[in-house]
PDB file of N, CA, C, O and CB in Angstrom:
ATOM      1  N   UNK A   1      51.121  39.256 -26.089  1.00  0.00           N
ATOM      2  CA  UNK A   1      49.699  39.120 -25.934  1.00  0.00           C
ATOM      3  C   UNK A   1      49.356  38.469 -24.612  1.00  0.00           C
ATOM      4  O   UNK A   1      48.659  39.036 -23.770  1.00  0.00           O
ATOM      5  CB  UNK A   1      49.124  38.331 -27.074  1.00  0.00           C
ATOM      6  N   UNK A   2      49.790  37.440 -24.482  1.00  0.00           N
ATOM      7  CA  UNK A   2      50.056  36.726 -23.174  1.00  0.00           C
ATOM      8  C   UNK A   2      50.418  37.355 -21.846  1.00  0.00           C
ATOM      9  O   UNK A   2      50.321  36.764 -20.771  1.00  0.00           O
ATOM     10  CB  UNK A   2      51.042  35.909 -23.397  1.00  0.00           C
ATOM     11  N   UNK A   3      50.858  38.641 -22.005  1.00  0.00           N
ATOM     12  CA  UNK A   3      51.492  39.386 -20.652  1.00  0.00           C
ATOM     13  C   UNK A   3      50.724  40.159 -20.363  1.00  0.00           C
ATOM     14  O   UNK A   3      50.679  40.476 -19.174  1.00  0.00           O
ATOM     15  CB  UNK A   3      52.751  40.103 -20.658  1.00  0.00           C
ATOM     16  N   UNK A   4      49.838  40.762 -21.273  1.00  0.00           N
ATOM     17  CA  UNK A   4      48.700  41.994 -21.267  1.00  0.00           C
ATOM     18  C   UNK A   4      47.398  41.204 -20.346  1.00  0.00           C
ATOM     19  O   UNK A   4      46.584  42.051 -19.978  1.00  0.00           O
ATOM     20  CB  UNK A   4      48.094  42.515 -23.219  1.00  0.00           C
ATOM     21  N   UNK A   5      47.067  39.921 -19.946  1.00  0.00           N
ATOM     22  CA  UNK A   5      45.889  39.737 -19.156  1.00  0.00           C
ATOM     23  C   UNK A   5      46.620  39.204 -18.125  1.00  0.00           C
ATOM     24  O   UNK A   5      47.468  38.315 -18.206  1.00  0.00           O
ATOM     25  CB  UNK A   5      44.690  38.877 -19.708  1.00  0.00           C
ATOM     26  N   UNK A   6      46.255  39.781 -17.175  1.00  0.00           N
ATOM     27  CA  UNK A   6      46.951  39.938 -15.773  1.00  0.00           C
ATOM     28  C   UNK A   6      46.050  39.118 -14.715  1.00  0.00           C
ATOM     29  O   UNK A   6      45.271  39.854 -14.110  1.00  0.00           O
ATOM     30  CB  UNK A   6      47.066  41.636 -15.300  1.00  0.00           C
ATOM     31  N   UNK A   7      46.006  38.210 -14.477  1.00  0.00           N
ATOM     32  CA  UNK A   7      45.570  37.513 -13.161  1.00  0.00           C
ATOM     33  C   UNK A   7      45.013  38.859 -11.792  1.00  0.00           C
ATOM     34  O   UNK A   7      45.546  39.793 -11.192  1.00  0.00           O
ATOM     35  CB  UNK A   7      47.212  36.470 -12.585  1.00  0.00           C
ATOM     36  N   UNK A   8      43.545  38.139 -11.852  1.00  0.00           N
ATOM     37  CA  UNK A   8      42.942  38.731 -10.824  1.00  0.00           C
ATOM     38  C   UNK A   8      43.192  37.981  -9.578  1.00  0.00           C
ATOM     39  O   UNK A   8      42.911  36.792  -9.429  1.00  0.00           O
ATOM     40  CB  UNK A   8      41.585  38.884 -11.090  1.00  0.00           C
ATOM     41  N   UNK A   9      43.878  38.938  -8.462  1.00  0.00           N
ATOM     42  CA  UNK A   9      43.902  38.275  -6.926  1.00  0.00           C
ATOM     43  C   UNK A   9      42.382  37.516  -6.817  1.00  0.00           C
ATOM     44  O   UNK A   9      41.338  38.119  -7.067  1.00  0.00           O
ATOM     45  CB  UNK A   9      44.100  39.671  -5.514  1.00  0.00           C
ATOM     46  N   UNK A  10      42.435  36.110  -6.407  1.00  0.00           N
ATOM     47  CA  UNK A  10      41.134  35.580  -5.406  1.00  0.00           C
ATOM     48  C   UNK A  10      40.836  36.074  -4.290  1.00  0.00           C
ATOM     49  O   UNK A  10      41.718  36.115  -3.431  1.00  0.00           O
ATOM     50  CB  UNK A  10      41.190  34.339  -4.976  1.00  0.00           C
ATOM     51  N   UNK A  11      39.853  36.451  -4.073  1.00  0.00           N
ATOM     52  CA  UNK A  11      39.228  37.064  -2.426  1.00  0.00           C
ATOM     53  C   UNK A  11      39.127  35.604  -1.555  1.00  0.00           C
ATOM     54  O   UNK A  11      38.533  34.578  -1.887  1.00  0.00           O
ATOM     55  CB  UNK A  11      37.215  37.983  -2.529  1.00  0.00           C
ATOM     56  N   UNK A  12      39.908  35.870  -0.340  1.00  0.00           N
ATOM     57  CA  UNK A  12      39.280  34.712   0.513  1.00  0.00           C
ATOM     58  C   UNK A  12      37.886  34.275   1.013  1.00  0.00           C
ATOM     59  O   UNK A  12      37.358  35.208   1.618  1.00  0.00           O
ATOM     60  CB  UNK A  12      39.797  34.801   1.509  1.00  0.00           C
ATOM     61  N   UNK A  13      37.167  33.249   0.967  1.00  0.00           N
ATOM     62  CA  UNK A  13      35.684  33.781   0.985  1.00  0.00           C
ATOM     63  C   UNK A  13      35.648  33.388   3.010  1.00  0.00           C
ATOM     64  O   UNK A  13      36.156  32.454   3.630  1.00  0.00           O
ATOM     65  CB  UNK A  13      34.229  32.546  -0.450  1.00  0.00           C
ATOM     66  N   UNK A  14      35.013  34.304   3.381  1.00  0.00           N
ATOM     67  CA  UNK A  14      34.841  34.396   4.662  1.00  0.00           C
ATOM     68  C   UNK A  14      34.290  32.901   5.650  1.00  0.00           C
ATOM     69  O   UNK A  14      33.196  32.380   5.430  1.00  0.00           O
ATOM     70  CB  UNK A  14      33.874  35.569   4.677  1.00  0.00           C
ATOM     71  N   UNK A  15      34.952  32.542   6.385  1.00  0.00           N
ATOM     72  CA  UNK A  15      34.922  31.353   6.764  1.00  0.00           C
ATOM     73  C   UNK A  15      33.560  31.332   7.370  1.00  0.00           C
ATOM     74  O   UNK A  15      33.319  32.300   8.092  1.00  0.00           O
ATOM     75  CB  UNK A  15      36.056  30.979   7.595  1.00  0.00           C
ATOM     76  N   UNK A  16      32.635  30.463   7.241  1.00  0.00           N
ATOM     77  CA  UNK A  16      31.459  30.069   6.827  1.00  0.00           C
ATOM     78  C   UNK A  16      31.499  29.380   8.882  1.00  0.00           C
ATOM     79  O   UNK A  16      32.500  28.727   9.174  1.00  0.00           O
ATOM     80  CB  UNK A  16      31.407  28.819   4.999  1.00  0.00           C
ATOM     81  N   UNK A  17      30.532  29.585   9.913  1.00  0.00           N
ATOM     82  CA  UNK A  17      30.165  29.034  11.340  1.00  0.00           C
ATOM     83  C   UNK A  17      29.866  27.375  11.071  1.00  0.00           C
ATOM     84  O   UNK A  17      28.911  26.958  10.416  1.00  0.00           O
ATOM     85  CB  UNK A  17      28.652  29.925  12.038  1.00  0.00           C
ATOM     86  N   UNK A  18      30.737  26.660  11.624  1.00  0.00           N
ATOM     87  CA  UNK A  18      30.561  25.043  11.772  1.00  0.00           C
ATOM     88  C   UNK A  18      28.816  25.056  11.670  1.00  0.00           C
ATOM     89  O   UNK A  18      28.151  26.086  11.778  1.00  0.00           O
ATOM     90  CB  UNK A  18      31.309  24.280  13.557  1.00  0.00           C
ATOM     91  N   UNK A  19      28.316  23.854  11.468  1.00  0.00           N
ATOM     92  CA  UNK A  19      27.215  23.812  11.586  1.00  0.00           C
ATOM     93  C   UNK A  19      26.620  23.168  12.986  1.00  0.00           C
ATOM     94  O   UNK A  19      25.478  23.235  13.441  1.00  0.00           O
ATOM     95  CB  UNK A  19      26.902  23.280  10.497  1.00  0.00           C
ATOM     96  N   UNK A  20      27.607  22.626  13.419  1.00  0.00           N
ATOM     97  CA  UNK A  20      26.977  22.608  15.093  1.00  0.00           C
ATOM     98  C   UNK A  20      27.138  23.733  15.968  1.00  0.00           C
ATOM     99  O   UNK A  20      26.440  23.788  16.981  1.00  0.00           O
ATOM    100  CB  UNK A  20      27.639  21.511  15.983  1.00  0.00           C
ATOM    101  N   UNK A  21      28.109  24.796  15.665  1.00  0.00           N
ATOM    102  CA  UNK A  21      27.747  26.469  16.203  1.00  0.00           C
ATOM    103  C   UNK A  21      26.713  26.512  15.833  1.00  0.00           C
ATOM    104  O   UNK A  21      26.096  26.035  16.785  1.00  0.00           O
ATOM    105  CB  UNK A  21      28.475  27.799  15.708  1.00  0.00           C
ATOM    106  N   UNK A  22      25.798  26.818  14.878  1.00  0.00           N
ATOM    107  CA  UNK A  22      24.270  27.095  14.047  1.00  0.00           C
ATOM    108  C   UNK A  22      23.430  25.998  15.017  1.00  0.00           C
ATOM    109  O   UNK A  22      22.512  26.510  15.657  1.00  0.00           O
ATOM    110  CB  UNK A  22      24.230  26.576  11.938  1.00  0.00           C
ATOM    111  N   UNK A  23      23.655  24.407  15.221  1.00  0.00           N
ATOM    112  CA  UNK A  23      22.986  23.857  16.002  1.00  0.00           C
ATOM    113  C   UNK A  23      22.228  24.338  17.137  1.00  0.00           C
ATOM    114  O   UNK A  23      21.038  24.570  17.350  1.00  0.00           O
ATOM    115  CB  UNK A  23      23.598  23.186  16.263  1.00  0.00           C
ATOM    116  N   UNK A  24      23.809  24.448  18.106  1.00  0.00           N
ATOM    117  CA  UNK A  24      23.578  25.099  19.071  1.00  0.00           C
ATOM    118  C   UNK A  24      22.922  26.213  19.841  1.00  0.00           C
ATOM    119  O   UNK A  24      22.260  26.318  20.873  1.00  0.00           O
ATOM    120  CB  UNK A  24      24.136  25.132  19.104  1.00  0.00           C
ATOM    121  N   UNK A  25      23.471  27.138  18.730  1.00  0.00           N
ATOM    122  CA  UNK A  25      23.182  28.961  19.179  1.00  0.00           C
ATOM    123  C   UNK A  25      21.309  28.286  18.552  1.00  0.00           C
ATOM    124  O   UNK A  25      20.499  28.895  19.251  1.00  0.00           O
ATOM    125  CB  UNK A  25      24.520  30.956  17.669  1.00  0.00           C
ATOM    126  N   UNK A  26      20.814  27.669  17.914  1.00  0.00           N
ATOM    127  CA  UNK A  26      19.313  27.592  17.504  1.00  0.00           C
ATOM    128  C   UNK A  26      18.649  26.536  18.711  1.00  0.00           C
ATOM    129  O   UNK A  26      17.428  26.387  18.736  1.00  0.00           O
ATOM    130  CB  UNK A  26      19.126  26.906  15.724  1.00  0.00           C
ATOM    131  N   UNK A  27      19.300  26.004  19.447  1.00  0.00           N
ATOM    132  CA  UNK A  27      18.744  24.980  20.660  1.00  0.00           C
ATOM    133  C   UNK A  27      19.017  26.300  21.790  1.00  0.00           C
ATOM    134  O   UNK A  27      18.951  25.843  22.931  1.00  0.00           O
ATOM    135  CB  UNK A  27      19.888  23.125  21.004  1.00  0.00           C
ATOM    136  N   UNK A  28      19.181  27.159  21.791  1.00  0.00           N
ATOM    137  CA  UNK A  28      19.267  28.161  22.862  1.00  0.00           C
ATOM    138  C   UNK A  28      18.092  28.791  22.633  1.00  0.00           C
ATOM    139  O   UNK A  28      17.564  29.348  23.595  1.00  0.00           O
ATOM    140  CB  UNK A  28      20.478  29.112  22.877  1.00  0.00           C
ATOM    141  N   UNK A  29      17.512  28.833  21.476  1.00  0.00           N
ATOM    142  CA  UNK A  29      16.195  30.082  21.341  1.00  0.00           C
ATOM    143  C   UNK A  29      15.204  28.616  21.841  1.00  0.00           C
ATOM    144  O   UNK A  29      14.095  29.044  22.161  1.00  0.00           O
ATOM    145  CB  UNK A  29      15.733  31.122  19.147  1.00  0.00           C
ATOM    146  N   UNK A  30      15.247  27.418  21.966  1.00  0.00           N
ATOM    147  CA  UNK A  30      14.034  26.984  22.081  1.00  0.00           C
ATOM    148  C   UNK A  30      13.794  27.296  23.271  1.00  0.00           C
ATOM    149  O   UNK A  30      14.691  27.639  24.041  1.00  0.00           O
ATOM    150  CB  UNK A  30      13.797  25.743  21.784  1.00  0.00           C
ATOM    151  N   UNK A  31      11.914  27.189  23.775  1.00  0.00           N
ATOM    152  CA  UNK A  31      11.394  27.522  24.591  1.00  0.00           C
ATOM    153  C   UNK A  31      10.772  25.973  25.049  1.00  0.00           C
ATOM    154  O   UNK A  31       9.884  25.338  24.480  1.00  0.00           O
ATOM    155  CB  UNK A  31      10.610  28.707  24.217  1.00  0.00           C
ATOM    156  N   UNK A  32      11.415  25.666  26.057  1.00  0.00           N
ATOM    157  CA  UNK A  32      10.308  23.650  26.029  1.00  0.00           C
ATOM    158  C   UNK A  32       9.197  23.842  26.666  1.00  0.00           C
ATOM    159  O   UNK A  32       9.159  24.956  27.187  1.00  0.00           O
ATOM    160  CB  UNK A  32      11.025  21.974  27.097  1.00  0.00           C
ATOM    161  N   UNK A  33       8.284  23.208  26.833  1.00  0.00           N
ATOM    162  CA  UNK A  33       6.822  24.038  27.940  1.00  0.00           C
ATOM    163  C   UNK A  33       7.412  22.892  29.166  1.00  0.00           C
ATOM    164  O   UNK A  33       8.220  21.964  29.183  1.00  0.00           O
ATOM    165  CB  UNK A  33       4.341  23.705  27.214  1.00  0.00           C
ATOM    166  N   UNK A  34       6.561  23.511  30.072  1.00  0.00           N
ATOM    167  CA  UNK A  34       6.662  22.725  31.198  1.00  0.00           C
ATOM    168  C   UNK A  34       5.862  21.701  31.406  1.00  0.00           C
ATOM    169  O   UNK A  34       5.130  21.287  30.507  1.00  0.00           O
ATOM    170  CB  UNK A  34       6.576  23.369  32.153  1.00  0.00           C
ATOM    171  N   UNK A  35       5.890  21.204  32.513  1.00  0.00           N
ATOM    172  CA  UNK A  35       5.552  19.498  32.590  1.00  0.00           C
ATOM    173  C   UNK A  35       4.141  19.578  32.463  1.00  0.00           C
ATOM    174  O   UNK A  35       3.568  18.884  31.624  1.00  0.00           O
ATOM    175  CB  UNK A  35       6.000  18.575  34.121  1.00  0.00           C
ATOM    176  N   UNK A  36       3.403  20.504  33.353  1.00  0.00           N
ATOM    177  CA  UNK A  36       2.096  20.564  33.542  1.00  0.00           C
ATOM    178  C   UNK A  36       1.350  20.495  31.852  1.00  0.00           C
ATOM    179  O   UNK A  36       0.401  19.825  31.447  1.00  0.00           O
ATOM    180  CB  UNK A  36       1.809  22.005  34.484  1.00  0.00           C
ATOM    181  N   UNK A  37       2.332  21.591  31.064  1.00  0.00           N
ATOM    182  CA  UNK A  37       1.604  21.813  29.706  1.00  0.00           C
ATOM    183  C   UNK A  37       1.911  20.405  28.690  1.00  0.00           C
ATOM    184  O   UNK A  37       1.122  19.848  27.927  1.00  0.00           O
ATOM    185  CB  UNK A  37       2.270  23.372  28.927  1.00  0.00           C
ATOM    186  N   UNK A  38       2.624  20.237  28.837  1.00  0.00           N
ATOM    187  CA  UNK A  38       3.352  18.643  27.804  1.00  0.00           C
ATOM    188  C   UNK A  38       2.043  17.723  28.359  1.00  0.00           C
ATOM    189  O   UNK A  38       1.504  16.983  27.537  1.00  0.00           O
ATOM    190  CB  UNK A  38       5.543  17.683  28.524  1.00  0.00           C
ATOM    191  N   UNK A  39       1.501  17.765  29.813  1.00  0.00           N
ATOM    192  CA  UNK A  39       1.028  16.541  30.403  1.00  0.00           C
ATOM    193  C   UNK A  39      -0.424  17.031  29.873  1.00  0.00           C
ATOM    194  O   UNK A  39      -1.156  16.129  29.465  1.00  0.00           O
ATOM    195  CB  UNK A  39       1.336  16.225  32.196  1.00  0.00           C
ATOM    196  N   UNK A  40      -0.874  18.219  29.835  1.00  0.00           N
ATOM    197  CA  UNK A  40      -2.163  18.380  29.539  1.00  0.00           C
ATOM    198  C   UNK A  40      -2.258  18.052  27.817  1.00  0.00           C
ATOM    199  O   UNK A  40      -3.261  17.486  27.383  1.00  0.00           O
ATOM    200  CB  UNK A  40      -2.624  19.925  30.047  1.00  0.00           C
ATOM    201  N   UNK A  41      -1.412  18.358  27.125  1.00  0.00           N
ATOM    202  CA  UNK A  41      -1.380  18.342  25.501  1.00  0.00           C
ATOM    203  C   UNK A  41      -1.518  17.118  25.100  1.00  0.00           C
ATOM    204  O   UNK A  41      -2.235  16.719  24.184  1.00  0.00           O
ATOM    205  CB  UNK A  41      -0.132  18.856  24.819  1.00  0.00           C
ATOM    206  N   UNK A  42      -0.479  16.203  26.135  1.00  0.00           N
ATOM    207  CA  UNK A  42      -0.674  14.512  26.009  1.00  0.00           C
ATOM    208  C   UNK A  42      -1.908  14.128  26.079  1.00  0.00           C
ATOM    209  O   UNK A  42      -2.356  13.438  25.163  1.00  0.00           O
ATOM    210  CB  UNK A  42      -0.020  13.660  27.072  1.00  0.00           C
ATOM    211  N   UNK A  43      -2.649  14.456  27.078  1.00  0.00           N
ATOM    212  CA  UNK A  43      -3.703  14.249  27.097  1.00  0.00           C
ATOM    213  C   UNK A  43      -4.991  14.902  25.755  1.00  0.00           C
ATOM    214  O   UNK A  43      -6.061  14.411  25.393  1.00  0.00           O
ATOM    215  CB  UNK A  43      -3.759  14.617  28.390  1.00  0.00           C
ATOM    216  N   UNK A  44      -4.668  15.472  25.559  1.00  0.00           N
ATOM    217  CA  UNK A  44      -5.617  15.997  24.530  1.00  0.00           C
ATOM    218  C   UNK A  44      -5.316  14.828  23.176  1.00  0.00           C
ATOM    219  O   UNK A  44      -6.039  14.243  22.370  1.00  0.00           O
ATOM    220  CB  UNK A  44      -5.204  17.857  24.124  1.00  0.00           C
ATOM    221  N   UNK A  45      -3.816  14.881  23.459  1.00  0.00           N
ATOM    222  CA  UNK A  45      -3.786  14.223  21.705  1.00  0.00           C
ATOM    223  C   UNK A  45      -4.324  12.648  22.217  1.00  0.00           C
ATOM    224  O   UNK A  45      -5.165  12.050  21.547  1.00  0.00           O
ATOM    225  CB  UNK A  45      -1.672  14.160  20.665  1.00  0.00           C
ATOM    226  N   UNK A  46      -4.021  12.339  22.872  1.00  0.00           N
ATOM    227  CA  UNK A  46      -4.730  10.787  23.158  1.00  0.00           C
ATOM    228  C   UNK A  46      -5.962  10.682  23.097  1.00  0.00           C
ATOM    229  O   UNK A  46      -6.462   9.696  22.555  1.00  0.00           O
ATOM    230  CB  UNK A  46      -4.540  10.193  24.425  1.00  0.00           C
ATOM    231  N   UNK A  47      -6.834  11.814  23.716  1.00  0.00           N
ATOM    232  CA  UNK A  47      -8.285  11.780  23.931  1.00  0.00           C
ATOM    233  C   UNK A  47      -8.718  12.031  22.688  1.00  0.00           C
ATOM    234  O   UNK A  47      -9.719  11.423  22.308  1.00  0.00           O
ATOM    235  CB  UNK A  47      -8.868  12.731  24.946  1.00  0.00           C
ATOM    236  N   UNK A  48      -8.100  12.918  21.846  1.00  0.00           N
ATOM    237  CA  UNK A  48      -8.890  13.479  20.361  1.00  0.00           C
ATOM    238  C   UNK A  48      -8.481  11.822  19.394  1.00  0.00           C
ATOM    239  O   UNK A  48      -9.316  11.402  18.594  1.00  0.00           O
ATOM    240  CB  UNK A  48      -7.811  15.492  19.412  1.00  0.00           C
ATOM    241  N   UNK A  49      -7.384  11.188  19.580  1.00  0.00           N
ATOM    242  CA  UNK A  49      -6.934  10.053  18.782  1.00  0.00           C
ATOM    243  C   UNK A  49      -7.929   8.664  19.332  1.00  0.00           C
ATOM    244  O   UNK A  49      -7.963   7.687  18.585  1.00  0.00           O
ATOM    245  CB  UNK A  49      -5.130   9.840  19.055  1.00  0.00           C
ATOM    246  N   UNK A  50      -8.635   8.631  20.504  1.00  0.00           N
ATOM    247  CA  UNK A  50      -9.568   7.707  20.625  1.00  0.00           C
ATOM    248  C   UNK A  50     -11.020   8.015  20.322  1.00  0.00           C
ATOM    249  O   UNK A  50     -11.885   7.201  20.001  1.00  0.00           O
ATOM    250  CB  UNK A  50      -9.455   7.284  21.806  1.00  0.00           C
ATOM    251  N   UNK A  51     -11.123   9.110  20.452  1.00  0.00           N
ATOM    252  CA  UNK A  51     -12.528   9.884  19.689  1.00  0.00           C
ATOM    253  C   UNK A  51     -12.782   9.846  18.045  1.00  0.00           C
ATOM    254  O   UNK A  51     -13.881   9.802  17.491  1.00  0.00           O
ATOM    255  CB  UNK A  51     -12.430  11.576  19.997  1.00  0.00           C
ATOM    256  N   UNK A  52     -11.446   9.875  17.402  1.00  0.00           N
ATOM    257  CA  UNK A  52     -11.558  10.111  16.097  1.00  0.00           C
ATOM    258  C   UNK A  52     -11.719   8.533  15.668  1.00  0.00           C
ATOM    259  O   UNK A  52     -12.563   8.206  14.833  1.00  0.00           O
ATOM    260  CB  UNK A  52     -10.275  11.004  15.463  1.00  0.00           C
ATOM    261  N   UNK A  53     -10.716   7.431  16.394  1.00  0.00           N
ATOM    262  CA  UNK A  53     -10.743   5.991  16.164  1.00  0.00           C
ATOM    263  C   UNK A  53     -12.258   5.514  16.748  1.00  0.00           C
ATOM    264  O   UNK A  53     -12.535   4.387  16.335  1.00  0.00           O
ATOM    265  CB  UNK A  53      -9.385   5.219  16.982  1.00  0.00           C
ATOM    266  N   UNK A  54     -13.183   6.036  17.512  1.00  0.00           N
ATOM    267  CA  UNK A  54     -14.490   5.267  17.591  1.00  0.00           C
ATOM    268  C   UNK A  54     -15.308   5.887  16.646  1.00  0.00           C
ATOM    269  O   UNK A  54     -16.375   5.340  16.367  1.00  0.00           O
ATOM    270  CB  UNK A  54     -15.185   5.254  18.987  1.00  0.00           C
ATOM    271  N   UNK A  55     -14.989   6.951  16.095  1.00  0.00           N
ATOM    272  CA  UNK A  55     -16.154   7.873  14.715  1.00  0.00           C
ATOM    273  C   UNK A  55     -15.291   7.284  13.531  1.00  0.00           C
ATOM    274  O   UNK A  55     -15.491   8.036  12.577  1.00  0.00           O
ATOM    275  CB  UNK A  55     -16.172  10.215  14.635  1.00  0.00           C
ATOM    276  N   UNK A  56     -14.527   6.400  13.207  1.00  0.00           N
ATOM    277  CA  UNK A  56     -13.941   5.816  12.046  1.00  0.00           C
ATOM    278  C   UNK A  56     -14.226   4.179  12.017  1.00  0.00           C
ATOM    279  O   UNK A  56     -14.225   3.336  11.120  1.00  0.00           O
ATOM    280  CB  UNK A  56     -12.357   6.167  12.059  1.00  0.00           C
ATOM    281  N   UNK A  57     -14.473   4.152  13.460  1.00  0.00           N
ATOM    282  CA  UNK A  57     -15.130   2.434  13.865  1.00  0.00           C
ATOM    283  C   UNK A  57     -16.341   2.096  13.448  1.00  0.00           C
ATOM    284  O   UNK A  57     -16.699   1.075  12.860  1.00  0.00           O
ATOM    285  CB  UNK A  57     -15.346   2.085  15.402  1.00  0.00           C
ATOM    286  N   UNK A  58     -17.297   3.554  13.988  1.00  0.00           N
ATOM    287  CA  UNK A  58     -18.830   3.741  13.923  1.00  0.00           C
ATOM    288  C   UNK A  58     -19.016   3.915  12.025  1.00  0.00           C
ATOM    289  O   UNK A  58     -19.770   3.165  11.404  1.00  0.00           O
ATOM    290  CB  UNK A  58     -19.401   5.443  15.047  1.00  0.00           C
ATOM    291  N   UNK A  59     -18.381   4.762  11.496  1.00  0.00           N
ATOM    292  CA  UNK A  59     -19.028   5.083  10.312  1.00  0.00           C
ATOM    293  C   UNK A  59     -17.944   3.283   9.105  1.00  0.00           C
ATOM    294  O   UNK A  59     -18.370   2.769   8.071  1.00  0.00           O
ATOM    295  CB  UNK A  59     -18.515   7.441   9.817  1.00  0.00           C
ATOM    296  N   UNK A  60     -16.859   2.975   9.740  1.00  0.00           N
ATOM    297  CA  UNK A  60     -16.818   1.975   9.111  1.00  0.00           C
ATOM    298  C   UNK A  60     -17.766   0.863   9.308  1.00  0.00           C
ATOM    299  O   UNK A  60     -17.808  -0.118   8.566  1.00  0.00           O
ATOM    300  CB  UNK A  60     -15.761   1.666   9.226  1.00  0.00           C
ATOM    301  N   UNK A  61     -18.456   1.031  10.238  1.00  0.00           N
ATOM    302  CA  UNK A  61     -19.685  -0.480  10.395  1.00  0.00           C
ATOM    303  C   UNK A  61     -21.105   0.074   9.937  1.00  0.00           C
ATOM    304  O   UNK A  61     -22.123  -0.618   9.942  1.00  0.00           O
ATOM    305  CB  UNK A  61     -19.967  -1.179  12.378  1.00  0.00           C
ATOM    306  N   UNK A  62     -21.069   0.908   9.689  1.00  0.00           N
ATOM    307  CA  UNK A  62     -22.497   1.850   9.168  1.00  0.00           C
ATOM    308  C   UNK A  62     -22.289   1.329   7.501  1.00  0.00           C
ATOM    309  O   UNK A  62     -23.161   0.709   6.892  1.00  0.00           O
ATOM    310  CB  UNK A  62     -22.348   4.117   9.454  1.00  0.00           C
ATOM    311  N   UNK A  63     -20.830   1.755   6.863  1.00  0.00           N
ATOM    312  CA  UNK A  63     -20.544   1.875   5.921  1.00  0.00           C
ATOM    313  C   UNK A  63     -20.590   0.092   5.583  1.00  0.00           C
ATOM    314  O   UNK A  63     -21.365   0.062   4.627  1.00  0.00           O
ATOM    315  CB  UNK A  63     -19.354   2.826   5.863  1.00  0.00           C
ATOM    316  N   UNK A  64     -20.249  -1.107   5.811  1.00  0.00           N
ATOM    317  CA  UNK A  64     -19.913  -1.966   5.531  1.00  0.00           C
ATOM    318  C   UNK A  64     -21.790  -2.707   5.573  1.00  0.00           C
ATOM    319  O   UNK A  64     -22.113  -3.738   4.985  1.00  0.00           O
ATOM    320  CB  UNK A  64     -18.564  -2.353   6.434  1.00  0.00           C
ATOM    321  N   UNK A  65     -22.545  -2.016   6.242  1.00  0.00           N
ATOM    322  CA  UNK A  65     -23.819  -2.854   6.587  1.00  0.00           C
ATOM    323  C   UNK A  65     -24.316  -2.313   5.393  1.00  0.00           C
ATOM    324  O   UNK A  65     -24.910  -2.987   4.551  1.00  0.00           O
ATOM    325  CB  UNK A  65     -24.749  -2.636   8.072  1.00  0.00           C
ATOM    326  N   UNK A  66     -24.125  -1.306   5.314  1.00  0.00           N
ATOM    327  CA  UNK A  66     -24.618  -0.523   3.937  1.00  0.00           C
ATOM    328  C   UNK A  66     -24.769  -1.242   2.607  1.00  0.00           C
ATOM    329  O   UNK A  66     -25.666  -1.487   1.799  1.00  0.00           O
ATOM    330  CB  UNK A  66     -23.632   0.573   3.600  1.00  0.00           C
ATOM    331  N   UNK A  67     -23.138  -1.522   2.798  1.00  0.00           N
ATOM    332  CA  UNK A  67     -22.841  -2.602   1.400  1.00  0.00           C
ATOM    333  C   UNK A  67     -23.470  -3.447   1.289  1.00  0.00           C
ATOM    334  O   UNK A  67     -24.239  -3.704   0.363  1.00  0.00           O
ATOM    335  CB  UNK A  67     -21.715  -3.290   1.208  1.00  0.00           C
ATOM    336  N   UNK A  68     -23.181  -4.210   2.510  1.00  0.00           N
ATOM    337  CA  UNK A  68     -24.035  -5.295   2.419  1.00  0.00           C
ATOM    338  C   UNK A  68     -25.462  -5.486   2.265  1.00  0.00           C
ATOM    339  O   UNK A  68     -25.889  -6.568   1.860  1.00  0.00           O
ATOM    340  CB  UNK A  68     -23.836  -5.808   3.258  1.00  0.00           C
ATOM    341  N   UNK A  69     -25.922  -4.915   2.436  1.00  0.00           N
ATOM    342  CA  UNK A  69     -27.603  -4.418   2.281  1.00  0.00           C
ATOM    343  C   UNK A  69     -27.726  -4.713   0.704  1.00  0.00           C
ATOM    344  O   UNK A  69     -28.248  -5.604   0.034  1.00  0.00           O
ATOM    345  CB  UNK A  69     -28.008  -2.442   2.722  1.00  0.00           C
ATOM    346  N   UNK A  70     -26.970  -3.495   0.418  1.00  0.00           N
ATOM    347  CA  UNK A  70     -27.100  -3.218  -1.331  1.00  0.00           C
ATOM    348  C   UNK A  70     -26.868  -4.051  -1.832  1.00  0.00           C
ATOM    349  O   UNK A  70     -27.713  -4.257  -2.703  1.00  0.00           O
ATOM    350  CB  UNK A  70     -26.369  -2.336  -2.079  1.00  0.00           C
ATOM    351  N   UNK A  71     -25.817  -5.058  -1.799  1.00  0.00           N
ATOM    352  CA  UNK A  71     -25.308  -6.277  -2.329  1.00  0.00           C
ATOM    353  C   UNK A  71     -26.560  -7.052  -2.515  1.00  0.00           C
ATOM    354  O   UNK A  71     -26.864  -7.794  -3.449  1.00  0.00           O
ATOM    355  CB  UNK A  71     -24.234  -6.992  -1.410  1.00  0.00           C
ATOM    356  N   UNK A  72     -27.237  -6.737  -1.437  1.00  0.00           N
ATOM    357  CA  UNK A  72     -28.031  -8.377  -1.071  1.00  0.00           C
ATOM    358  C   UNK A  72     -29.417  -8.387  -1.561  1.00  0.00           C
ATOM    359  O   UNK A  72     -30.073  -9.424  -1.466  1.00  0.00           O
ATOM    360  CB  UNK A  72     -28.202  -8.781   0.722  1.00  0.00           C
ATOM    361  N   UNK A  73     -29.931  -7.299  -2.088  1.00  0.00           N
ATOM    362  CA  UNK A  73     -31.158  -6.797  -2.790  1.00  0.00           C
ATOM    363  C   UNK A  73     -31.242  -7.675  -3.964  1.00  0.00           C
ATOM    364  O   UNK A  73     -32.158  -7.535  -4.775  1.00  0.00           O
ATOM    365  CB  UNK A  73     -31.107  -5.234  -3.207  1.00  0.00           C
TER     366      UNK A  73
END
């Protein structure tokens, strides 16, 4: 009974690319922008991040006089 199930050969499973090959070959497709564009983007995100911090300044002191108002009725 024992001789009748016959062992199936294992397939070698195909050796799998290091993962710093995959690193690499994927740091080759990037595209970096150039200085001019990095320097203009900087600028945007700074300018939109002090614009948004004086409309969060403005409506927090709108908002707090508010309270206080209501409180004080």
């Amino acid at each position: 009974m024992g001789d009748s199930a016959e062992k199936k050969p294992v397939a070698k499973k195909a050796k799998k690319p290091s993962f710093f090959k995959g690193v690499k070959s994927e740091f080759k497709k990037i595209t970096w922008p150039d200085k001019n564009s990095t320097f203009k983007q900087s600028v945007a995100v700074v300018s939109i991040s002090i614009v948004a911090g004086l409309i969060i300044a403005v409506l927090d002191f709108l908002i707090q006089h508010g309270v206080n108002f209501i409180t004080q009725l």
